[in-house]
DRENTOR-212009 format. One line per 3 residues: number of its first residue (from 1); their letters; for each residue y, z, x of C-alpha. Coordinates in nm, 3 decimals, always signed. Layout:
DRENTOR-212009
NUM = A = Y,Z,X  ... $
This chain:
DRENTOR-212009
1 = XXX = -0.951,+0.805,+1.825  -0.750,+1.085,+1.718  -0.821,+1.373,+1.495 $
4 = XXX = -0.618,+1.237,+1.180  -0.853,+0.903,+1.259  -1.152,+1.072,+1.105 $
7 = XXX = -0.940,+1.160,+0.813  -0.958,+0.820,+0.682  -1.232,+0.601,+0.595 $
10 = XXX = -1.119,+0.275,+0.598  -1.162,+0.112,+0.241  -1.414,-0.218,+0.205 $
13 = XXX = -1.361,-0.267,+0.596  -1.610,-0.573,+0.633  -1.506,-0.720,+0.318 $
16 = XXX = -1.138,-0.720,+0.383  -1.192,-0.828,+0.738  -1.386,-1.122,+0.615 $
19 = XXX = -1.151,-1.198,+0.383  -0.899,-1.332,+0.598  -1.123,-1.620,+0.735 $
22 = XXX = -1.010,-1.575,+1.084  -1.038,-1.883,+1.314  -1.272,-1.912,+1.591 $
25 = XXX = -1.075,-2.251,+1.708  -0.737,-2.216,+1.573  -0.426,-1.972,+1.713 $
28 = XXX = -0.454,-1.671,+1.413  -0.147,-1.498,+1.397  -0.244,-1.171,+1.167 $
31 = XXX = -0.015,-0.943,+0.995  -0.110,-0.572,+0.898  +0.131,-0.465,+0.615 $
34 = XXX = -0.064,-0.115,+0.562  -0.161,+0.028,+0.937  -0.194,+0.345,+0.793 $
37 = XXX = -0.436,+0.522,+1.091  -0.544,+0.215,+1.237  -0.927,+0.171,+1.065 $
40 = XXX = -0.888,-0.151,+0.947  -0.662,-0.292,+1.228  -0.907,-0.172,+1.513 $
43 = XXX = -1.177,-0.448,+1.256  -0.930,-0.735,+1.277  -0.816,-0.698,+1.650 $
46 = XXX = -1.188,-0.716,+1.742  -1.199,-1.056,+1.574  -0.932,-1.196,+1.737 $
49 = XXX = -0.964,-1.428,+2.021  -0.729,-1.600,+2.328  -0.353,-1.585,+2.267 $
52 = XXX = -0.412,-1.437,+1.937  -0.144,-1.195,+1.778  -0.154,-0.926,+1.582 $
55 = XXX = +0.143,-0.739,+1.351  +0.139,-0.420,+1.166  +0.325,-0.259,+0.941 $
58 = XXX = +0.389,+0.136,+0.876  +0.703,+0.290,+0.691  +0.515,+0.642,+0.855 $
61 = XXX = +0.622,+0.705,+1.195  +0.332,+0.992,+1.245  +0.043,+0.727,+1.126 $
64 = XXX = +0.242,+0.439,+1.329  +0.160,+0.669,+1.639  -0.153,+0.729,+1.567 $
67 = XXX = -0.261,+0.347,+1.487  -0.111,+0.287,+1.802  -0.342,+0.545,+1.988 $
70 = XXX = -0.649,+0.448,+1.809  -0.574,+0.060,+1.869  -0.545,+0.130,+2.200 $
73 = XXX = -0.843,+0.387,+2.291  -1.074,+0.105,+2.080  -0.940,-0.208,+2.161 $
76 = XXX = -0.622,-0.211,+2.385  -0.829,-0.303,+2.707  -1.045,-0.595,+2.506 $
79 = XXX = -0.674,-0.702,+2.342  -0.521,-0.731,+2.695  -0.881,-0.868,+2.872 $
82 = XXX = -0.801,-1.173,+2.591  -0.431,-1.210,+2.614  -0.403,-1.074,+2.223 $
85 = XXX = -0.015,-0.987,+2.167  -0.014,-0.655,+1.965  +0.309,-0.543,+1.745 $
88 = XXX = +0.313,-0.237,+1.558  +0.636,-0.173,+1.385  +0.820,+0.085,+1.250 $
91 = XXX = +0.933,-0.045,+0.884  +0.857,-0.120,+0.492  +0.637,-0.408,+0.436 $
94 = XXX = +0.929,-0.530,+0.228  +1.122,-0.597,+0.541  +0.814,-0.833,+0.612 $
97 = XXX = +1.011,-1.201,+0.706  +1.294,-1.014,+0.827  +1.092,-0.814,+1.099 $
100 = XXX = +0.847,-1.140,+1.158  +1.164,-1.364,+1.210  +1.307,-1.067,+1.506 $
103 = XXX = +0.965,-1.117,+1.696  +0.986,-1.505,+1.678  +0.718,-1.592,+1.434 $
106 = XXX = +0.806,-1.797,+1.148  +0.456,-1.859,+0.968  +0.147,-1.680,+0.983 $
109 = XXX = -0.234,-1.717,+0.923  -0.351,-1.415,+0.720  -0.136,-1.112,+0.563 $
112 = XXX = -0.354,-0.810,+0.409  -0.241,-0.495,+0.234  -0.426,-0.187,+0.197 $
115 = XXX = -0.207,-0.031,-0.086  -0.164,+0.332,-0.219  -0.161,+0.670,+0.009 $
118 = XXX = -0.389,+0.740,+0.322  -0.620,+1.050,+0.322  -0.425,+1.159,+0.552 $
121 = XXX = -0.070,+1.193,+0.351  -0.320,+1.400,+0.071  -0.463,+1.610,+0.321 $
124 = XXX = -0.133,+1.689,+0.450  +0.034,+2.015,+0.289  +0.377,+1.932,+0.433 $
127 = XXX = +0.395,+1.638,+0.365  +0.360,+1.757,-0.039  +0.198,+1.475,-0.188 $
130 = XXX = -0.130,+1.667,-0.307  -0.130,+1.935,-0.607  -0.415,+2.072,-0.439 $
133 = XXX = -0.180,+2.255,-0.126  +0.097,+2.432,-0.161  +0.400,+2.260,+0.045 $
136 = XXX = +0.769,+2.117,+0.002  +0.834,+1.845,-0.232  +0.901,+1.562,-0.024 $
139 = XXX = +0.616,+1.268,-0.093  +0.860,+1.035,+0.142  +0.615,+0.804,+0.359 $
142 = XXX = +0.922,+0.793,+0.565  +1.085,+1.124,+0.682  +1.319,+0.981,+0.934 $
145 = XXX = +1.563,+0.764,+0.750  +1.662,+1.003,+0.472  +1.612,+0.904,+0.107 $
148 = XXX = +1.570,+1.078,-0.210  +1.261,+1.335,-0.185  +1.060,+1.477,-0.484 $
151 = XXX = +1.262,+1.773,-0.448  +1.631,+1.546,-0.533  +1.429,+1.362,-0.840 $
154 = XXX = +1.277,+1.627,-0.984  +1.586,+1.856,-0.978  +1.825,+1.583,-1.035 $
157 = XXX = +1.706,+1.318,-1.196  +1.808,+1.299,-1.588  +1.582,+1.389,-1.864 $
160 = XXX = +1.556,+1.019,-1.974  +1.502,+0.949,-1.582  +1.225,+1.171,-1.560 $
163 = XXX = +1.059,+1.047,-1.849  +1.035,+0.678,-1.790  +0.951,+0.764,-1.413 $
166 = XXX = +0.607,+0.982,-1.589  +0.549,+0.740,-1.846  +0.595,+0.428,-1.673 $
169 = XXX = +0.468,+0.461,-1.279  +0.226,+0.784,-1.431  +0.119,+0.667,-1.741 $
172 = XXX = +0.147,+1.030,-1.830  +0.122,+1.050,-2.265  +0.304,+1.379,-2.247 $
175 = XXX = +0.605,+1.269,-2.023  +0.827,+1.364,-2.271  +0.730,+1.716,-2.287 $
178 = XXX = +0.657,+1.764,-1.917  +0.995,+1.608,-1.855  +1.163,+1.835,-2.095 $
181 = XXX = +1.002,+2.109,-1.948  +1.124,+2.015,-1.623  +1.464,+2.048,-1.697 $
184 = XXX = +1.460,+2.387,-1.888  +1.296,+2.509,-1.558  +1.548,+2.356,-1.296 $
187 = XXX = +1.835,+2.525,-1.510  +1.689,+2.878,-1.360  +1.544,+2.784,-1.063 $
190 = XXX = +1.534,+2.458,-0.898  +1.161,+2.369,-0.819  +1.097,+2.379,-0.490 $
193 = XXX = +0.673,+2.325,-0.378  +0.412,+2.134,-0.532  +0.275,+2.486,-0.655 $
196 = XXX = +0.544,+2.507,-0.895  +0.539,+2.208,-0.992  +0.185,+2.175,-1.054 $
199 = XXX = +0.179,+2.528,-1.282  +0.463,+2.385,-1.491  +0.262,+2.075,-1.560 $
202 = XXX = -0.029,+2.263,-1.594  +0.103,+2.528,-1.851  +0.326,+2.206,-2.063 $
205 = XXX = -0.005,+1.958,-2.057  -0.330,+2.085,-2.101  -0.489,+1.779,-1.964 $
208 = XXX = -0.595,+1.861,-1.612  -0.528,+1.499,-1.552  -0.142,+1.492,-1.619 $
211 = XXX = -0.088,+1.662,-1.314  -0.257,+1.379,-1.122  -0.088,+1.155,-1.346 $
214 = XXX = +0.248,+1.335,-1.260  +0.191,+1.321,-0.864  +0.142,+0.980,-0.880 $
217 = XXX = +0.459,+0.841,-1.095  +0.703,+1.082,-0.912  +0.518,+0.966,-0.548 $
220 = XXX = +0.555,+0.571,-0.659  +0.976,+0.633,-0.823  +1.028,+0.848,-0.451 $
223 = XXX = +0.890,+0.548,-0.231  +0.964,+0.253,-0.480  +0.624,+0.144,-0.404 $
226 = XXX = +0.611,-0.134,-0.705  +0.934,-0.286,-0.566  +0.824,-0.340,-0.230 $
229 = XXX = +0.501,-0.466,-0.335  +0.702,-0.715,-0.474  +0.937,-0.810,-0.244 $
232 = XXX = +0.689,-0.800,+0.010  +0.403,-1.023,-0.160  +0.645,-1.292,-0.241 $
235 = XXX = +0.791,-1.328,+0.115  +0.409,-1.295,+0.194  +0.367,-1.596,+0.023 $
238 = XXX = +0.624,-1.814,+0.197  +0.510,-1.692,+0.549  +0.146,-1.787,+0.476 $
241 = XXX = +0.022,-2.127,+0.622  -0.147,-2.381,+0.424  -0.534,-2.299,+0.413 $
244 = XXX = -0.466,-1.942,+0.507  -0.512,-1.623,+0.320  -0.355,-1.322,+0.147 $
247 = XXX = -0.607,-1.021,+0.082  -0.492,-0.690,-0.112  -0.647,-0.371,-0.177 $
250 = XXX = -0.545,-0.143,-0.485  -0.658,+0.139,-0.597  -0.547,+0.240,-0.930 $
253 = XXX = -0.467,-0.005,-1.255  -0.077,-0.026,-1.258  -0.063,-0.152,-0.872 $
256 = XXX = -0.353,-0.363,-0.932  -0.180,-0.514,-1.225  +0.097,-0.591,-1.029 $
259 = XXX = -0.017,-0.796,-0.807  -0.234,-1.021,-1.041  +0.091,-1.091,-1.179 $
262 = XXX = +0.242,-1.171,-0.891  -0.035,-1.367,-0.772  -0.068,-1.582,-1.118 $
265 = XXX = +0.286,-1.713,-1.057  +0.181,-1.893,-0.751  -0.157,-1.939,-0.886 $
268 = XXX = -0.043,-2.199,-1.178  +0.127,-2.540,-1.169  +0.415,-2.663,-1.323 $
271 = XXX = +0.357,-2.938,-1.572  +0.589,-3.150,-1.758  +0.625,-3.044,-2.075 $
274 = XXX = +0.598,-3.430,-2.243  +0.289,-3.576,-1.993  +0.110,-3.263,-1.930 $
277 = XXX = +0.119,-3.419,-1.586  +0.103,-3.166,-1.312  +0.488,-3.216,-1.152 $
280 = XXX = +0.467,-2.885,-0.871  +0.121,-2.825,-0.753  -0.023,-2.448,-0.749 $
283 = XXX = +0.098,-2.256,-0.476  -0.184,-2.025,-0.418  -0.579,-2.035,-0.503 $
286 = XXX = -0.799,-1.762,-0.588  -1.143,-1.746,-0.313  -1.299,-1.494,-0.555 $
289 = XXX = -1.306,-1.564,-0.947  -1.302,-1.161,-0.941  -1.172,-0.899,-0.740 $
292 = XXX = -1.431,-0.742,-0.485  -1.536,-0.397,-0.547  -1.732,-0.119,-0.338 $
295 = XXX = -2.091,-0.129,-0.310  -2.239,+0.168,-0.440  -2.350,+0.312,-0.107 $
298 = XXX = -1.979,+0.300,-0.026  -1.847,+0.493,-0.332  -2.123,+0.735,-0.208 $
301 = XXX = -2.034,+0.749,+0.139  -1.677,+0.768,+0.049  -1.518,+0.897,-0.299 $
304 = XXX = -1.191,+0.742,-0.248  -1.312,+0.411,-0.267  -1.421,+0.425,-0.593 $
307 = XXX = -1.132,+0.277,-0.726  -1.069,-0.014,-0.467  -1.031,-0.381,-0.549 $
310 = XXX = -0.996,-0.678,-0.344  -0.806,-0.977,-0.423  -0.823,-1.268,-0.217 $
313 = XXX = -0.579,-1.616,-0.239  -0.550,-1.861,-0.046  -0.256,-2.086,+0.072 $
316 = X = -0.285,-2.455,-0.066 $
């Protein structure tokens, strides 16, 4: 396992791996959307049997190595011993059927997504996702196909732009200001590093939490995280097999909300409005009335968890 590996604690690992009920007698065809560093895929590939395959998912080239390296220092021999086909591609999970459909598969047995940012993207200065190092606005998870950075937004996005983006994806109460303060500065100077950005925040909002507020709407408008969560769930959806299951992580409210929305349109029948007759059957079912949370030895062991939740349907 490579150094980044230790980085990251993978996130309700026996819970999620549970989750997906994988066979012991049927073919389980497994799809990763979140690699990430490989924690949770190296849990999955161990529970795979015969003629089993496995597909992940990472829009970051430098964690899509390093899955691959930790997949196969933990389990490449055991994967090959048992015949286990192993993908790991380069791409958004919203590109999910389209990539599926290139490798020949057409329907699946278990899709999981371990949502929001990796330690490793935080712990990164140059990458410039964290307020707490000083490094280049960027906050891309991919760095190799272009795309707006947090540099082009925040320097070019329009007042009104920058506003919705803090209010909406931040849930920031003082978007308005720190947006207006945004473009007074840029007018001077265009802001350049995560430093500056983070004093101008500081010195508009004195809540210490806008700036974490901030990070996070600007990361989610650079990425367009909520609309390939969206894309990518429903298509998850039609790829899943009857009986088989569809488990997500979250970790903060707005993504979490998301999804149960997403989820509760497959999760409720049609009826006819006159006999209250059911006339399209549910799509999905729920396996846990609630999400699943961290134990408290977990939140202990590992801070970052502390916000995780699990949701769990099921194919009908």
């Amino acid at each position: 396992m490579d150094e980044k590996s230790f980085w990251h604690i993978p996130v309700l690992f026996h819970e999620y791996i549970d989750s997906l009920n994988i066979s012991s007698t049927k073919q389980n065809i497994v799809v990763d959307c979140t690699l990430w560093l490989g924690g949770h895929a190296v849990g999955i590939i161990q529970k795979l049997h015969s003629w089993d395959i496995f597909v992940g998912f990472d829009l970051d080239n430098d964690n899509l190595q390093s899955s691959r390296e930790t997949i196969e220092k933990s389990v490449g021999e055991f994967a090959r011993n048992n015949g286990i086909t192993i993908h790991c591609i380069h791409a958004n999970f919203k590109d999910i059927k389209t990539k599926i459909w290139e490798i020949g598969i057409d329907s699946v047995t278990a899709i999981c997504y371990d949502l929001w940012v990796s330690s490793a993207h935080f712990d990164d200065a140059d990458r410039g996702f964290s307020f707490r190092f000083t490094g280049k606005l960027d906050m891309r998870f991919d760095r190799e196909n272009g795309g707006k950075t947090a540099y082009d937004i925040i320097n070019h996005a329009s007042e009104k732009e920058l506003i919705e983006m803090l209010r909406i994806y931040g849930e920031e109460p003082k978007a308005r200001f720190i947006a207006e303060a945004i473009v007074k500065a840029r007018k001077i100077k265009p802001l350049e590093t995560t430093e500056e950005l983070t004093k101008l925040i500081e010195a508009t909002s004195y809540d210490p939490k806008s700036v974490v507020r901030s990070f996070q709407g600007i990361r989610i408008a650079v990425n367009d995280e909520f609309g390939s969560i969206e894309v990518s769930l429903k298509d998850a959806v039609n790829l899943l097999s009857s009986w088989w299951r569809c488990s997500v992580i979250t970790f903060h409210s707005l993504e979490d909300r998301l999804v149960k929305q997403i989820f509760a349109e497959y999760l409720q029948a049609e009826h006819d409005e006159f006999t209250g007759q059911d006339t399209v059957p549910a799509t999905l079912k729920k396996v846990t009335k609630k999400p699943l949370l961290p134990t408290e030895e977990e939140m202990k062991q590992n801070k970052r968890s502390r916000s995780a939740k699990l949701r769990i349907v099921e194919k009908r």
